[in-house]
N, C-alpha and C positions, 0 to 999 in steps of 0.2 A: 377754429374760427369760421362763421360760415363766410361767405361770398359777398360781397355787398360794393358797395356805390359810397365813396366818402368824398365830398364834394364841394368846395366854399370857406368860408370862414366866418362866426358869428357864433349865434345863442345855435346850440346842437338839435336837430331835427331830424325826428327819425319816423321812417315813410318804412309800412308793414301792407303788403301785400295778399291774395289770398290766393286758396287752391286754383293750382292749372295755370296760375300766371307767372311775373319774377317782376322783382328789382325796375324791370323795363317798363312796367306798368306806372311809374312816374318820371321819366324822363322830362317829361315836359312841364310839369309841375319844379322839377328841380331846375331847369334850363332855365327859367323865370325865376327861383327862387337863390341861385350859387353866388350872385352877388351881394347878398346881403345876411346870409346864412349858411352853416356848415350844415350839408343838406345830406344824410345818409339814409342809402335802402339798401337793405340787407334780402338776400333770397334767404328764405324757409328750408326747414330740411328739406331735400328732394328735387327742390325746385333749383332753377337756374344754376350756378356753380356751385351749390350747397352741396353737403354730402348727405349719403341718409343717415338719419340717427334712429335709436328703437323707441323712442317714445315720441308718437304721432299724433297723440289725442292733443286736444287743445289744450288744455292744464299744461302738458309737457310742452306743448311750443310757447303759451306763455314763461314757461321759466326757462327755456332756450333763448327767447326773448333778455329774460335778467341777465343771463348768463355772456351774452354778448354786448349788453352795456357794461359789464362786468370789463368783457375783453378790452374794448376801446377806453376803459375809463371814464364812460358817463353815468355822471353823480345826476344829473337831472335833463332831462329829453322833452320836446315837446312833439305829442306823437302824433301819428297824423293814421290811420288806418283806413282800408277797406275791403268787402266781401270777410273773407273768413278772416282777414286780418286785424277786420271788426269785432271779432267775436274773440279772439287772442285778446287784443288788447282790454278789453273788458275787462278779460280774468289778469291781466297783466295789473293793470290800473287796480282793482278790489286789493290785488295781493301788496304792489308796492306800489302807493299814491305818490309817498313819498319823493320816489323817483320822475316824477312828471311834475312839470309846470304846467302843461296844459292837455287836455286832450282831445284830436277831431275823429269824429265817425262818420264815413261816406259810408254810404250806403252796405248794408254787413247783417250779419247773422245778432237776431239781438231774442233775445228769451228764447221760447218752444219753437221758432219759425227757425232751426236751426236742425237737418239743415231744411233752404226753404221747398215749398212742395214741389214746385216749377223743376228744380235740379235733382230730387229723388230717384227719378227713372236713370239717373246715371249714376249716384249711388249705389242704389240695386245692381247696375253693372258689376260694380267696384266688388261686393259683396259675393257678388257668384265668380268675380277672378272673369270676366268677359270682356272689361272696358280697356285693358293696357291691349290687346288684338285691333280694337277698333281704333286706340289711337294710334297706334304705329302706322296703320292703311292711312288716318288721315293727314301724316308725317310726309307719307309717300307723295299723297296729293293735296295740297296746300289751298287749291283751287276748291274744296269741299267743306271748309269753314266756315265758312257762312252757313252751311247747314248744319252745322254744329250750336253746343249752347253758346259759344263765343258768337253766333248771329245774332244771340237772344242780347247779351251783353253789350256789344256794339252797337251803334244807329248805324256807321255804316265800317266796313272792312273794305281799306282801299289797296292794304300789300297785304295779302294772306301768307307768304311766301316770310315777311317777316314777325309773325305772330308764331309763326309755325319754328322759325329759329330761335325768337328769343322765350317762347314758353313751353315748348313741347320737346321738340330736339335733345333742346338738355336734359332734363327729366329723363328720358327716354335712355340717353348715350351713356348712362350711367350704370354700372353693373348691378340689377335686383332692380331701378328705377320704377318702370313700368307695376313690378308687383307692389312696391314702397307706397306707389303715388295710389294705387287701389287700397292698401291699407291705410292709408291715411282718411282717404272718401270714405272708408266703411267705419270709421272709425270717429266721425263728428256726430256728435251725440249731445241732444236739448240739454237732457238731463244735467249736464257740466252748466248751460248757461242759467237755467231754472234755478238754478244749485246756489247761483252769486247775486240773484235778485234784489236776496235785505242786503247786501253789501253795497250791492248801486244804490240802495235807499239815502246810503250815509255819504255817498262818495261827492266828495267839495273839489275837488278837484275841476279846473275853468274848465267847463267843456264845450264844444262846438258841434251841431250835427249840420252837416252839409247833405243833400240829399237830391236824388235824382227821380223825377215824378213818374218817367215814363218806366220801370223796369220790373219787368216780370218776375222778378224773385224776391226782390225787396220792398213792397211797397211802403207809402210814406210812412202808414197809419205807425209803422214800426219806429221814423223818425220820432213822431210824435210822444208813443209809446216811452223813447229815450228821454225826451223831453219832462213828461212826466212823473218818469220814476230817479231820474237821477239830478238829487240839488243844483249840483255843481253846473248845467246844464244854459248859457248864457242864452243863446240863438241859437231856432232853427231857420234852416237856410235852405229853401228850396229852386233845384235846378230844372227851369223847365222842360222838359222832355225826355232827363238827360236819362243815359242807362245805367246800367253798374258799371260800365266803366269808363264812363266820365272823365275820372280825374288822368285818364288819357287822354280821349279823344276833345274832353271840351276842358283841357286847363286853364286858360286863360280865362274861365267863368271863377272856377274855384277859387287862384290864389290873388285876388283883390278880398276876398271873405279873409283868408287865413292873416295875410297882413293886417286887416281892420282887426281881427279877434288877438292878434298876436297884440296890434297898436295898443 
């Protein structure tokens, strides 16, 4: 069972998260949502209280994904995704539509912009086995974040010190962690999202793209992108300025969208 947040009570709700983050990357989004829904986020292998598991690429945390509605017993979820969590749920949604009533995409890896070019240079890390050294030093100093791509992510970082506990630490405190979370990075490949394209063609499923105008990895043109290839595709919704992760620091924009789309 991985690690997760199960929270409220209502129609089930489930918040997926991406590389380098956890579970704590919605807090605030479910702090606003626990009275009116059963609000769950689960960490990813690797990440947050998760263990690691051997299959890393997106495919296999897509169906780590089924496999933990499996656990809890959900027959149908309305999912809410971001970053590479965006890019799981895609292949999650092509595989079993069935299983969702709805789907939202912030801001996330959508076709060949996977992963995007802004984040490669730390890919490339992952890939030569350099990046778990670099972030254990930036574990040390928490104060050094903000020059990290978490700066690029953020408008602003005002407790580095709890970014660094709730997304890096653990990963890190885990035995193999460090090499797992490099195999994972090295290991996001277009070619899996390229691959589900005619799938999104067909895919009816109510979808929602929420989107952050200001962010270096994602930009909109890729919302849009969503918009046009996938029917099922109600509103897009853009957040002005906001970064990729938003649905942190600016929740209170987002979940007045998600109730009107849920409405």
């Amino acid at each position: 069972m991985l690690n997760h947040i199960d929270e409220g009570q209502g129609p089930a709700t489930l918040f997926v998260h991406g590389v380098g983050t956890s579970s704590y990357l919605w807090r605030n989004v479910i702090a606003e949502l626990r009275g009116e829904r059963r609000c769950i986020a689960l960490d990813l292998p690797v990440h947050g209280g998760s263990p690691v598991t051997d299959d890393l690429t997106l495919p296999g945390l897509a169906e780590t994904l089924a496999e933990f509605c499996d656990d809890l017993n959900l027959d149908q979820v309305d999912l809410v995704a971001n970053d590479t969590g965006g890019a799981v749920a895609q292949i999650f949604a092509v595989r079993h539509p069935d299983r969702l009533r709805s789907l939202t995409l912030t801001n996330c890896d959508v076709h060949d912009n996977t992963p995007p070019e802004a984040f490669r240079p730390t890919v490339e890390l992952a890939e030569k086995g350099e990046l778990a050294p670099l972030v254990e030093a930036l574990i040390q100093n928490p104060h050094l974040i903000g020059q990290s791509v978490y700066g690029e992510g953020y408008e602003r970082i005002d407790d580095p010190e709890a970014l660094v506990e709730a997304y890096l630490r653990p990963m890190f405190a885990k035995p193999g962690g460090g090499r797992a979370f490099e195999r994972l990075l090295a290991g996001i490949d277009a070619k899996e999202m390229v691959a589900i394209e005619s799938q999104l063609t067909v895919l009816a499923v109510p979808t929602l793209v929420v989107w952050g105008t200001g962010d270096v990895f994602f930009g909109v043109e890729w919302a849009r992108w969503l918009r046009d290839t996938i029917p099922g595709v109600r509103e897009v919704v853009e957040i002005d300025g906001g970064r990729l992760f938003f649905p942190d620091e600016r929740a209170a924009e987002l979940v007045p969208h998600l109730r009107r789309f849920w409405g």
